[in-house]
N, C-alpha and C positions, 0 to 999 in steps of 0.2 A: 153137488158139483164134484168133478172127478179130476186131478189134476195128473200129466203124465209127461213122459218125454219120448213117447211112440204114440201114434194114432193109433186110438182104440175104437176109431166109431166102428170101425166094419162086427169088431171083437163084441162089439156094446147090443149092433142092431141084431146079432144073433142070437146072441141069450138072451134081448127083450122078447123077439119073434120064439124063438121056441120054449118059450114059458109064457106062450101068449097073454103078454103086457104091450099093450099099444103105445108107442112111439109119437109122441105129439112133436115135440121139438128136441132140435140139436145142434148147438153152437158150438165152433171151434173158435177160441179168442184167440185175438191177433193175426188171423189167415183173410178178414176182411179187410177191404181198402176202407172202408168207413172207420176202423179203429183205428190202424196205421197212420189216416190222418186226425183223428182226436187224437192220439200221442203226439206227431209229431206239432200239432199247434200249440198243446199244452205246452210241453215243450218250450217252445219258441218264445209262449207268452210266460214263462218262468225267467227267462233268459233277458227278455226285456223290461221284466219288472226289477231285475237286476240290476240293469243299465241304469234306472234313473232313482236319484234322491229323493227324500219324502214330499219338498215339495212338487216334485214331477219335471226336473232339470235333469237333462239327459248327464251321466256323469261320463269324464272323460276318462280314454284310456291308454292316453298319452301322457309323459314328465316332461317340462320346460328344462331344459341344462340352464344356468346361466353362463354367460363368457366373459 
């Protein structure tokens, strides 16, 4: 795995191609809409496991004042 903060694939397919090494696959993580949404659901479902107590009662996120 190559980890960067500039796209390297064009950098990657050319030194594989001229040192003829064949190229099977190449993922760029996080540029999919299929990951974007497994984060954002993970996400979510962090967030709402949050929300509720062990017995599974949503907690609230609101204080009664008394007057």
């Amino acid at each position: 795995m190559i980890s960067s903060s500039k796209d390297l694939r064009s950098d990657i397919t050319r030194f594989l191609g001229t040192h003829e090494y064949k190229l099977l696959h190449m993922h760029q993580k996080g540029g999919d809409l299929d990951e974007i949404y497994r984060v954002y659901f993970e996400e979510a479902e962090k967030e709402g496991d949050e929300d509720h107590d062990k017995n599974g009662s949503r907690k609230h996120r609101f204080s009664h004042r008394g007057t």
